[in-house]
C-alpha positions as CSV (number, residue, x, y, z in Angstrom):
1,X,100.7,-5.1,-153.7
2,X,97.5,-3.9,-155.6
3,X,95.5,-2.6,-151.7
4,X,99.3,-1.0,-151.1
5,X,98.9,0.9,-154.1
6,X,95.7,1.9,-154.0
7,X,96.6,3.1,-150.2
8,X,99.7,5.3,-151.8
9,X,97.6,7.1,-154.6
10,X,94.4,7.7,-151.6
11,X,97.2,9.3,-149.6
12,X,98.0,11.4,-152.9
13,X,94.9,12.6,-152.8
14,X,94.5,14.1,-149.2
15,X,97.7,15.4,-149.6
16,X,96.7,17.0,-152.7
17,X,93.1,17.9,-151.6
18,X,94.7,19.4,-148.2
19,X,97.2,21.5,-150.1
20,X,94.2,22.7,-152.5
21,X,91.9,24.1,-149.5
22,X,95.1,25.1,-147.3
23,X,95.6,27.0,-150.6
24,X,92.1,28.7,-151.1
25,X,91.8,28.9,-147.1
26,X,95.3,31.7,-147.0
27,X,93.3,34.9,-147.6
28,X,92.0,37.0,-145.0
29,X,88.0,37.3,-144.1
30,X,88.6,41.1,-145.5
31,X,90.2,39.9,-148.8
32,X,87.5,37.1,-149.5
33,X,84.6,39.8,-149.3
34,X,86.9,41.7,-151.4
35,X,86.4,39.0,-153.9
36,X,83.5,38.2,-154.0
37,X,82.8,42.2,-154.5
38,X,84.7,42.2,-158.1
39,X,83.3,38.6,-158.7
40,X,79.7,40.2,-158.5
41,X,80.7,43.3,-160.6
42,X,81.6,41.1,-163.4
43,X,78.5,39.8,-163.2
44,X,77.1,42.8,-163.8
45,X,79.5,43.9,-166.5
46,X,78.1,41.1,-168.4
47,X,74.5,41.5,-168.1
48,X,75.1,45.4,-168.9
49,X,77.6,44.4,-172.0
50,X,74.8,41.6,-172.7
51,X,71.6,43.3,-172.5
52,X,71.9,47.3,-172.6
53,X,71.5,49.3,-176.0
54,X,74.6,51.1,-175.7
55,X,77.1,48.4,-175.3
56,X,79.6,47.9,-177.7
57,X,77.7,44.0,-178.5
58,X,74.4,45.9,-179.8
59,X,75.9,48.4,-182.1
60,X,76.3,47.8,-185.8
61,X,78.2,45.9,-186.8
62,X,76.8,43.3,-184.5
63,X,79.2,41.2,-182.5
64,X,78.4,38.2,-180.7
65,X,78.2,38.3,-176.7
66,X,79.9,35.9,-174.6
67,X,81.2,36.6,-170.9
68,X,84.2,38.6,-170.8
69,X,87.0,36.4,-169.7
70,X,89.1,37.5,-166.4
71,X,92.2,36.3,-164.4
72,X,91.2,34.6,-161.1
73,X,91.0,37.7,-158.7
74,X,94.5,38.3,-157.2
75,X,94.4,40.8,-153.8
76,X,98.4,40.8,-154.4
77,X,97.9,42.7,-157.9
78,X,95.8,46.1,-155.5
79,X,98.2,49.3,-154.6
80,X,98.0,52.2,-152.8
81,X,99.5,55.7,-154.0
82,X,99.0,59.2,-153.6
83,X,98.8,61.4,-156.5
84,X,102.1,62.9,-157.7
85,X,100.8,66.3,-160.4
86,X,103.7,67.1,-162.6
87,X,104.0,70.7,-161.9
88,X,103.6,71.6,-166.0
89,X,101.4,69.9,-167.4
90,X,102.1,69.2,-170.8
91,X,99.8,68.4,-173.5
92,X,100.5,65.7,-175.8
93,X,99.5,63.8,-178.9
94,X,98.7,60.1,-178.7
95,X,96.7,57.9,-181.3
96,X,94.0,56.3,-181.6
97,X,93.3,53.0,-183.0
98,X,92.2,54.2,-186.4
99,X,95.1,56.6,-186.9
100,X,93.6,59.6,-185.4
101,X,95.6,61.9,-183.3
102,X,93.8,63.0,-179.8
103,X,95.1,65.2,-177.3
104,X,95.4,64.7,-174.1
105,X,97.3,66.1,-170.8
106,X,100.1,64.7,-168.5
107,X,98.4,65.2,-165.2
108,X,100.8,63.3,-162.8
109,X,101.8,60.2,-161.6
110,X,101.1,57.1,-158.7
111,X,103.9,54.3,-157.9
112,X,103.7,51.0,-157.2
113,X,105.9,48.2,-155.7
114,X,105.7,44.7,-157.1
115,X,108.4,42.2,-156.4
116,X,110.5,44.7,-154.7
117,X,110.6,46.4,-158.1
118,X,109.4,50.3,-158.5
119,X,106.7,51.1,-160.7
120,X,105.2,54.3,-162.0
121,X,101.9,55.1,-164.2
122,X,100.8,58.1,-165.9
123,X,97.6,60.0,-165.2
124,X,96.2,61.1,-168.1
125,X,93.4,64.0,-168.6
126,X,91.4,63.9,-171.1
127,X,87.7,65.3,-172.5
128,X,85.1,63.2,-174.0
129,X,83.2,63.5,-177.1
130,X,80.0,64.8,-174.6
131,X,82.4,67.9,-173.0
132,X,83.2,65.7,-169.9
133,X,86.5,65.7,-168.5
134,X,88.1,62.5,-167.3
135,X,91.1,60.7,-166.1
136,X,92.6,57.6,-166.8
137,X,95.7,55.5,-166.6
138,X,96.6,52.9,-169.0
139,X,98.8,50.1,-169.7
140,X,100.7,47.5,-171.2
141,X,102.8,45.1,-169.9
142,X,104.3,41.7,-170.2
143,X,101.0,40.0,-171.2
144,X,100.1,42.3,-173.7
145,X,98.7,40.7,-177.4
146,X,99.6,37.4,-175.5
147,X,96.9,36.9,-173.1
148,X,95.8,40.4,-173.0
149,X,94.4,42.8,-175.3
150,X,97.6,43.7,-178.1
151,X,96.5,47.3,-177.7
152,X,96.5,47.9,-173.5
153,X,94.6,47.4,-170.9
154,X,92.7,50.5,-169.4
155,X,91.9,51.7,-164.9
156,X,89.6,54.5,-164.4
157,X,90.9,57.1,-162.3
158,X,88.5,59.4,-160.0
159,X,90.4,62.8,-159.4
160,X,90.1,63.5,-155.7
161,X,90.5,67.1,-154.3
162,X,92.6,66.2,-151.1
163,X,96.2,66.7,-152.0
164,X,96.8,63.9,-149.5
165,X,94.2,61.0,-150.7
166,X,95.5,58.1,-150.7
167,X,94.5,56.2,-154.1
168,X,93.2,52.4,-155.1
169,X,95.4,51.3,-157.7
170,X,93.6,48.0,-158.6
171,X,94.7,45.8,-161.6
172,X,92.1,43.5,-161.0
173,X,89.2,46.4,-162.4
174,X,91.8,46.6,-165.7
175,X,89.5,46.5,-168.6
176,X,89.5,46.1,-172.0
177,X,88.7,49.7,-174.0
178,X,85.2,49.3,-176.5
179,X,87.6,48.8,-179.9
180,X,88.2,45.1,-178.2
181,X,85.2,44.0,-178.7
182,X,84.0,46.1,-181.8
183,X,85.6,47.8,-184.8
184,X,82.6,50.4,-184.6
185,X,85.4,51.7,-181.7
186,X,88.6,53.5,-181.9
187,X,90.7,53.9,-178.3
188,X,93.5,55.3,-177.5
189,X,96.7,53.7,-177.9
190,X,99.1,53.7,-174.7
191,X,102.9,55.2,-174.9
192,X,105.9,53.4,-174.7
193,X,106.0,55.4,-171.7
194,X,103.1,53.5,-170.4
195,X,104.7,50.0,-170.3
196,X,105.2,48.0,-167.5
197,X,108.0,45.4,-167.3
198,X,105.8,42.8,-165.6
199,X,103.2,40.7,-166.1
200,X,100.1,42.1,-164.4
201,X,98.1,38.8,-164.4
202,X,95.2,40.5,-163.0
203,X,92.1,42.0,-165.0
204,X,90.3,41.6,-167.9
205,X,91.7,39.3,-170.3
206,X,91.3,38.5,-174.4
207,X,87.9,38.6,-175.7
208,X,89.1,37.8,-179.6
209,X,91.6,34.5,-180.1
């Protein structure tokens, strides 16, 4: 009875063992160097956040470094979209996370489809502090202040000037704006407009429990 057992829970453990690597083993050659491309730029994100002078862990007030914490890279969670400019742009108010009003503009808009559901995001325009214009799209969605950041989650956006580009919209280079880490830092705090109804388990996650 005891050697039939102990057969049973060995065969459990293939089985389990095979599923496991079968598992790991379904992504394409393409997909796993894609992986191990954002695994090595978190790396780096680290080092930079741990070592350089101007990341938000070596500014006063001090905070304590430790690794940022991600979700397991997901391929499924990476998009493709052209760029869809509203024709006016409008210019609106949004705020910042200590109470400041900034302005920024509606530049357009990329889609998505997840789950046979149809997403859209904002692109927003705005100007840094050094006279730099940027744009940005940002987020919350059905992880947000649960296991991500309670104020949004944050993709850089590089502005292309073919009409007809076709973008990268990848949720596994979402990031957590500065005022996550440090109240030195205020961001700004996405719309209602800017919510997702999913759960975009992809990105950066929590840094503060």
């Amino acid at each position: 009875m005891k050697s039939v057992l102990i057969k049973s829970l060995l065969i459990m453990t293939i089985l389990s063992l095979s599923t496991l690597f079968s598992g790991c083993n379904n992504y394409t050659a393409e997909e796993k160097e894609y992986m191990t491309l954002i695994e090595s730029e978190r790396t780096d994100k680290d080092e930079y956040m741990k070592n350089d002078p101007y990341s938000p862990f070596n500014q006063e007030p001090k905070v304590s470094f430790e690794p940022l914490k991600y979700y397991d890279v997901n391929p499924s969670f990476v998009f493709k979209s052209k760029l869809t400019e509203f024709e006016t742009k409008d210019t609106i108010i949004i705020s910042g996370t200590k109470g400041e009003e900034r302005k920024v503009l509606k530049y357009g808009f990329v889609k998505f489809i997840y789950d046979n559901k149809n997403f859209t995001m904002n692109v927003y325009e705005g100007t840094s502090k050094s006279g730099q214009t940027y744009h940005s799209l940002w987020f919350t969605d059905l992880t947000t202040n649960e296991e991500t950041y309670g104020v949004g989650r944050y993709l850089d956006f590089e502005l292309n000037p073919d009409k007809g580009y076709i973008y990268t919209i990848d949720f596994n280079k979402a990031y957590n704006p500065y005022c996550a880490y440090s109240p030195k830092y205020s961001c700004a705090i996405p719309t209602k407009e800017d919510f997702l109804s999913l759960e975009i388990k992809a990105g950066e996650k929590k840094f503060h429990h």
